[in-house]
C-alpha positions as CSV (number, residue, x, y, z in Angstrom):
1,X,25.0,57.2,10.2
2,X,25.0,60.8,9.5
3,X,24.8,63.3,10.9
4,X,21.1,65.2,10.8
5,X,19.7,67.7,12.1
6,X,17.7,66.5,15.0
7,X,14.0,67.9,14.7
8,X,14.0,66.7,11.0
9,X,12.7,63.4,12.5
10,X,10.6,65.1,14.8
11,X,8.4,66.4,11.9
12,X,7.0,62.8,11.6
13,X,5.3,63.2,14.8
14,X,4.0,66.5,13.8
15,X,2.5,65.3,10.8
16,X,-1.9,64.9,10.3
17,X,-2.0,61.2,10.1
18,X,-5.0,60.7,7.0
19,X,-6.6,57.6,7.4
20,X,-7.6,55.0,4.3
21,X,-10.4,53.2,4.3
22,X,-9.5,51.6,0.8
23,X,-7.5,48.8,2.0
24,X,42.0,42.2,-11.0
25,X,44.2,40.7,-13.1
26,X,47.3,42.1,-15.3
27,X,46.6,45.1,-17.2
28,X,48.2,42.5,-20.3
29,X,46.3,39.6,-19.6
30,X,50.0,38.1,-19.2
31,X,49.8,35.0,-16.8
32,X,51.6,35.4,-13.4
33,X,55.0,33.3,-13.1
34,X,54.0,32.2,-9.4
35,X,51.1,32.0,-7.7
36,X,51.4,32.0,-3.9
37,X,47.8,30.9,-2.6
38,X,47.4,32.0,1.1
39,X,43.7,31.5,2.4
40,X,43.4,34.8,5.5
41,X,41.3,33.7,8.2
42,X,42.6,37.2,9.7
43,X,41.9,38.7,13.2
44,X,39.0,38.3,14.3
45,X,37.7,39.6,17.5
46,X,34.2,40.5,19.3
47,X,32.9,43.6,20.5
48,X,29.1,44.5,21.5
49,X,27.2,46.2,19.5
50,X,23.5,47.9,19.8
51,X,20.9,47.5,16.9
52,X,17.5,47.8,16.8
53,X,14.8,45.7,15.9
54,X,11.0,44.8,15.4
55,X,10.2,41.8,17.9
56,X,7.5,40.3,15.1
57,X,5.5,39.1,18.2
58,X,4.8,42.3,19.6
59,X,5.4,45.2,16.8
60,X,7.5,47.0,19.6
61,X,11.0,48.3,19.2
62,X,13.7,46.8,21.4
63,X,17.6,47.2,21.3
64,X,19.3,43.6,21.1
65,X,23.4,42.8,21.4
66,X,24.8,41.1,18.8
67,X,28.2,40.5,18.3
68,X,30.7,42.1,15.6
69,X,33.6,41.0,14.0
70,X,36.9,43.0,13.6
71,X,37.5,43.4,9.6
72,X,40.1,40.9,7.9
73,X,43.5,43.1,7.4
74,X,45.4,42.3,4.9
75,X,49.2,43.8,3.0
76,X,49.1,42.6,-0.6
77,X,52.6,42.8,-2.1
78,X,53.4,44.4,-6.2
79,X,53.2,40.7,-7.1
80,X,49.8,39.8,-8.7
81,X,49.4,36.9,-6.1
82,X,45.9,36.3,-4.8
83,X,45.3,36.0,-0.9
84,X,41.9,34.6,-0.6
85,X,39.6,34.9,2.2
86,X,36.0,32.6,2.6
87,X,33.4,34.5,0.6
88,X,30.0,36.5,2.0
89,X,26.2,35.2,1.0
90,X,26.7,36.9,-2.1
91,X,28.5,39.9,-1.5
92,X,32.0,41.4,-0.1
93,X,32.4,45.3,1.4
94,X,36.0,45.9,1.7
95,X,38.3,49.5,1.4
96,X,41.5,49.3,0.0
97,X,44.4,51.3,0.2
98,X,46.8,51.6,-3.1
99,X,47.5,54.2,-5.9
100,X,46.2,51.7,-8.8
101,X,45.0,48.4,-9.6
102,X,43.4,46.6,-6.6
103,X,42.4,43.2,-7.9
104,X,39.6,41.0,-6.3
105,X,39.1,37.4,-7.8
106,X,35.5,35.4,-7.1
107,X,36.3,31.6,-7.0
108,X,34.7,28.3,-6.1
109,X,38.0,27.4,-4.2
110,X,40.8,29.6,-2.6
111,X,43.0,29.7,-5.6
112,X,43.1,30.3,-9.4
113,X,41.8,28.4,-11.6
114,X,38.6,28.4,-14.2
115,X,35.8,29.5,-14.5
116,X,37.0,32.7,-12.3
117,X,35.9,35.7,-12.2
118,X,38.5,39.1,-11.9
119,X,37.6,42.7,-10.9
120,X,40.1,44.9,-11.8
121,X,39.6,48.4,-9.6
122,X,41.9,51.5,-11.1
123,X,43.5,49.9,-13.3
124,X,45.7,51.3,-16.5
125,X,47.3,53.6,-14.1
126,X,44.6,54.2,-12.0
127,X,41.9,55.3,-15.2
128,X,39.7,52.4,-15.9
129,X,38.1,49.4,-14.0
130,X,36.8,45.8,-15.8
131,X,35.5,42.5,-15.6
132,X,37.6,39.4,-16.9
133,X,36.5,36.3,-16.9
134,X,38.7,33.4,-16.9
135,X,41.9,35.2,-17.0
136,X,41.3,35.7,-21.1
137,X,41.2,38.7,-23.0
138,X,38.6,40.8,-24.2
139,X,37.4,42.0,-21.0
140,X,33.6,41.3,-20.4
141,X,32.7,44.6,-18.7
142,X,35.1,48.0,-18.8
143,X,34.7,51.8,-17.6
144,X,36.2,54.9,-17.0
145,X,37.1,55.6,-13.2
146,X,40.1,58.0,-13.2
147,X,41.2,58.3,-9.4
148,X,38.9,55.7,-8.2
149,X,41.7,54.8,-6.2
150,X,44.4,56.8,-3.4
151,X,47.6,55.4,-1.6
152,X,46.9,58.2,0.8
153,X,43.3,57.1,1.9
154,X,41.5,53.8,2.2
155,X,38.2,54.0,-0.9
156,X,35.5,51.7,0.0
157,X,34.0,49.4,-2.4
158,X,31.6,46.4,-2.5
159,X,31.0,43.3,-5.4
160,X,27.8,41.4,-5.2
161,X,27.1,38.1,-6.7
162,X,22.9,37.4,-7.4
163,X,21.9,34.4,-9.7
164,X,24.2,34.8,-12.7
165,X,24.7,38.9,-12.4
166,X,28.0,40.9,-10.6
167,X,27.7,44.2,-9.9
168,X,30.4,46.2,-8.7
169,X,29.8,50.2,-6.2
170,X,31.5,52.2,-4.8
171,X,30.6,52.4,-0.6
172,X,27.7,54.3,0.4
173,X,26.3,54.2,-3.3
174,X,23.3,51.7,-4.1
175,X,23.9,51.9,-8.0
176,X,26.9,49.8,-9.5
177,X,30.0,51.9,-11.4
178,X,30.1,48.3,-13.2
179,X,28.0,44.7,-14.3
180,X,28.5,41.8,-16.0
181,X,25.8,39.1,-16.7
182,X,27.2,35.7,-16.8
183,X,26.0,33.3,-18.7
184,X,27.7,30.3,-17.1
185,X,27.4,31.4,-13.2
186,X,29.5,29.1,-11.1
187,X,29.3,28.5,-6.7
188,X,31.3,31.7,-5.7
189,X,32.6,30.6,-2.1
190,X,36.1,32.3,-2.2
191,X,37.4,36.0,-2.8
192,X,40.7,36.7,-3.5
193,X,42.6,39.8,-3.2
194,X,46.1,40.9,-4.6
195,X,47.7,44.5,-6.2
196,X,50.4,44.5,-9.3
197,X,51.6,47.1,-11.9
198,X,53.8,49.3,-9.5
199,X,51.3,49.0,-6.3
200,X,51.2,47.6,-3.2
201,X,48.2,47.7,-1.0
202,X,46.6,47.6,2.3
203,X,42.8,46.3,2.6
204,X,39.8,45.6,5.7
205,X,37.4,43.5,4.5
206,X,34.4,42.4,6.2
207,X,34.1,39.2,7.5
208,X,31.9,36.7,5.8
209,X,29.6,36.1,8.7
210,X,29.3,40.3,9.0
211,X,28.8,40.4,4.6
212,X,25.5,42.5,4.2
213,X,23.7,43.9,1.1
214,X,25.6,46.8,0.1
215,X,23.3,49.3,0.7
216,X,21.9,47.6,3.5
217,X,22.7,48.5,7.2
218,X,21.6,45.1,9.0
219,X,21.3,42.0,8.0
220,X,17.4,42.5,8.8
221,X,16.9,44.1,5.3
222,X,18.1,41.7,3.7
223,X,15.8,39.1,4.9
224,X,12.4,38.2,6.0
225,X,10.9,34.9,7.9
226,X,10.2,33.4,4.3
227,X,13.6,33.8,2.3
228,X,16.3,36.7,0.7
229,X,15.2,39.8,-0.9
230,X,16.9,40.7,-3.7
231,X,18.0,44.0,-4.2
232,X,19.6,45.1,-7.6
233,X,20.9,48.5,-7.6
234,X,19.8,50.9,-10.6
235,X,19.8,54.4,-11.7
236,X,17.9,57.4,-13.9
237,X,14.7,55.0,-14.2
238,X,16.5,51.8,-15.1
239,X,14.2,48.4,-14.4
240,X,16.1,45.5,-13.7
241,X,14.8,42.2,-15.0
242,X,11.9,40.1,-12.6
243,X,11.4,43.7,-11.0
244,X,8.8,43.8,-8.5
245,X,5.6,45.6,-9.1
246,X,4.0,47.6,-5.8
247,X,1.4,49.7,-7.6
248,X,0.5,52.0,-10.2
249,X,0.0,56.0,-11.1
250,X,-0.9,55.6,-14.8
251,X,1.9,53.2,-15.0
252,X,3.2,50.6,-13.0
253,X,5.7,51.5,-9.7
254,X,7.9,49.3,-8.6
255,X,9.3,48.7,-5.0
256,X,12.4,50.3,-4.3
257,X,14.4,51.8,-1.7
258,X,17.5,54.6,-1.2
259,X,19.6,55.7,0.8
260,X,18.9,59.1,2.6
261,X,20.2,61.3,5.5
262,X,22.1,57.7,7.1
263,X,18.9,55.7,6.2
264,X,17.8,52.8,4.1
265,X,14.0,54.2,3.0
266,X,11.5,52.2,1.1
267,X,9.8,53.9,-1.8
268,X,8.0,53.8,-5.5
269,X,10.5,53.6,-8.6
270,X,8.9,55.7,-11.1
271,X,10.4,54.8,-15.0
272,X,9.5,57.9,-16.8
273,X,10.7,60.1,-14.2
274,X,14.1,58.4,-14.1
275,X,14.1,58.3,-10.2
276,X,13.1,56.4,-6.9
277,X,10.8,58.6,-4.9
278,X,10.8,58.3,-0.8
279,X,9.3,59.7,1.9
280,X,11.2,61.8,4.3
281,X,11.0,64.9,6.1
282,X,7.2,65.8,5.0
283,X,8.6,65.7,1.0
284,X,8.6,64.0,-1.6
285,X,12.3,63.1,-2.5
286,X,13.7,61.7,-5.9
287,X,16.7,59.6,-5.8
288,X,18.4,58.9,-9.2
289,X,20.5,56.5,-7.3
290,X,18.0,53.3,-5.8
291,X,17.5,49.6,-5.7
292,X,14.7,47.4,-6.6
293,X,13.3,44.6,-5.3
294,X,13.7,41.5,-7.7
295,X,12.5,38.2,-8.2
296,X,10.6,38.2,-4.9
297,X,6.7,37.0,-5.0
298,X,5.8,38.3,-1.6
299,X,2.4,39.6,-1.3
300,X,0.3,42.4,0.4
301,X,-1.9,42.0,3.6
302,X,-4.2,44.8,4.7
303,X,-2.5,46.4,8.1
304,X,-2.9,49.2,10.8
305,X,-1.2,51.1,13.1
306,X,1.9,49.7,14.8
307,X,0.6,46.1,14.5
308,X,3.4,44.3,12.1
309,X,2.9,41.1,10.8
310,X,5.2,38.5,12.0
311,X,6.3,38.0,8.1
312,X,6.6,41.6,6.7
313,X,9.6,42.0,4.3
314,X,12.1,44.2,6.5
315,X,13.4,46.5,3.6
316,X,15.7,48.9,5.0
317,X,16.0,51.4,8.4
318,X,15.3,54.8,9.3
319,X,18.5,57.2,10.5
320,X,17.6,56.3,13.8
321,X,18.2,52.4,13.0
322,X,14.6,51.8,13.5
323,X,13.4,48.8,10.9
324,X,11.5,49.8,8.1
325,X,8.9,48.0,6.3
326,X,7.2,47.9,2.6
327,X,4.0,49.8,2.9
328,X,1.3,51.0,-0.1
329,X,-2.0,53.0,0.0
330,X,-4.7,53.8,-2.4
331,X,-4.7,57.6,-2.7
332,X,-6.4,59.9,-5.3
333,X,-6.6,57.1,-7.8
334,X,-3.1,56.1,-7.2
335,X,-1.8,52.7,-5.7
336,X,1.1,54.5,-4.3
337,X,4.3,52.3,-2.5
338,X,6.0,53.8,0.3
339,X,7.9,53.0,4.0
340,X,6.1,51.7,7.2
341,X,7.6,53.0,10.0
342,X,5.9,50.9,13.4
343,X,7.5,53.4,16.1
344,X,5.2,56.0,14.4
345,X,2.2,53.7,13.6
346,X,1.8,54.8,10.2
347,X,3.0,54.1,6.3
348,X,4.6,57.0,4.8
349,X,4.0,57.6,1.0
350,X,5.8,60.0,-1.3
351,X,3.0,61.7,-3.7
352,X,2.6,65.3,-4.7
353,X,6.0,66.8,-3.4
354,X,4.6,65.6,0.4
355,X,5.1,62.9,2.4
356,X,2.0,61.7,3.6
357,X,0.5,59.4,6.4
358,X,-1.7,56.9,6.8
359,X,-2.6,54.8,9.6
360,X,-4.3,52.1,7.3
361,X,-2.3,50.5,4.6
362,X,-1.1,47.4,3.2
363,X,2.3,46.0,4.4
364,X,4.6,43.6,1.9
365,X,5.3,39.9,3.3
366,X,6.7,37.0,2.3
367,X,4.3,34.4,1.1
């Protein structure tokens, strides 16, 4: 988390609460002359951990141990030899250390073979990054990152995997540097890792059981009592496909969320303003950078104070690590989406440069 200045969350408590009655592969493409397959179970140890939670039963906050894996560690040799590790529910967070071209390799089993799919981090001498599919020539996705990567300095990165779409960020960004959509998705249960063309490499990658969203502190946001969320990151107003809808201001606003001041903070995507607003710190803050909720047909409920129902959508977490929730109100005409924070008993919109509470609202659940 970062570090904040501590009465900035103190102004929540300090606010008028209004109340609504209207409820990698070769830079060549050449084919490698050996291919040593190693699958890296790596060390893995346990160490207690505090996070916080909503207990669904009781709407209160509690703090509940749960144990944490070490990160795999792996040395990846100037070879171009893949060392695969089992893959995450759909995503991988790992740093890597190297001057240029860390590869990663999404597979069904832990070795090479089709239909694969290659990420190829600072590659071309550290200047570009792509996406190959089935080790074959042209390249499927390709963009300009010159010093994305440092042999002086582990970068952090993550790759997620969601229906037939890979999207590829940078750590503590929810928009992806680079996408492919693949027509002809395939089970993804292995990830390899290996580093060529002059470099050699040092990476930590989470575990599989630890694998989160990439924007996502706990595992909590991911998921609700009814199924996964789906969160594709975005930028600068851009709507991913199957978006979900959360109201309207004289168009429709959809349900996002951001990342702000060591939060995860629901709030309203706005198209034509090219940003997703969220409520924090009595303003109205725009975020160019976001995620939306996709192909998700949860529903809202009519909801007050503190009192959570046992199926709300958890969508993200305060600074503090308190769970957030999907929350909207009807306000000056508007259907406006925003956070529900339960410590505070209220939903938090972002409208008019403020942030604004409301101790009636509607709260997003699964169906």
């Amino acid at each position: 988390m970062a570090n904040i200045d501590p009465g900035a969350h103190r102004r929540y408590k300090e606010k008028k609460i209004l109340t609504n009655h209207n409820p990698a592969a070769t830079d060549d493409g050449g084919l490698k002359a050996e291919q040593n397959v190693v699958l890296e179970e790596g060390k893995q140890s346990e160490e207690n951990v505090t996070s916080t939670a909503v207990d669904s039963a009781s709407s209160s906050i509690s703090s509940t141990p749960i144990a944490r894996l070490d990160p795999i560690e792996l040395e990846t040799e100037d070879k171009l030899e893949y060392r695969f590790v089992p893959a995450g529910n759909g995503v991988v967070n790992f740093k890597v250390r190297a001057p240029n071209d860390a590869h990663i390799a999404l597979t069904t089993g832990p070795q090479e073979s089709d239909p694969m799919l290659e990420v190829f981090i600072g590659g071309w001498k550290n200047t570009k990054s792509v996406i190959r599919k089935n080790r074959t020539k042209p390249d499927v996705a390709e963009v300009e990152t010159p010093d994305i990567l440092n042999a002086g300095e582990f970068r952090g990165f993550w790759i997620r995997w969601q229906d037939n779409v890979i999207t590829v960020g940078n750590e503590g960004s929810a928009a992806a540097f680079l996408s492919f959509e693949n027509p002809e998705p395939f089970p993804i249960n292995c990830v390899g890792f290996c580093t060529g063309w002059g470099a050699s490499g040092s990476w930590l990658i989470e575990p599989a059981s630890e694998q989160t969203s990439p924007s996502a502190p706990t595992a909590a946001a991911l998921s609700g009592a009814g199924g996964a969320a789906c969160w594709v990151a975005a930028a600068n107003g851009e709507i991913p496909p199957n978006a979900v809808v959360g109201g309207s201001d004289g168009e429709d606003m959809y349900i996002g969320r951001a990342q702000h001041e060591g939060g995860i903070i629901p709030g309203k995507v706005v198209a034509s303003h090219g940003v997703c607003y969220i409520a924090w710190g009595g303003v109205e803050n725009p975020k160019a950078e976001y995620e939306v909720l996709c192909d998700f047909n949860g529903m809202f409920v009519p909801a007050s104070g503190s009192d959570i129902p046992p199926t709300a959508l958890p969508a993200g977490e305060s600074e503090d690590g308190e769970p957030l929730f999907i929350g909207r109100v009807t306000h000056e005409g508007s259907v406006t989406v925003g956070k529900v924070q339960p410590s505070h008993g209220v939903c938090y919109i972002p409208y008019g440069g403020q942030e604004l509470a409301f101790a009636e609202y509607e709260i997003y659940v699964n169906p």
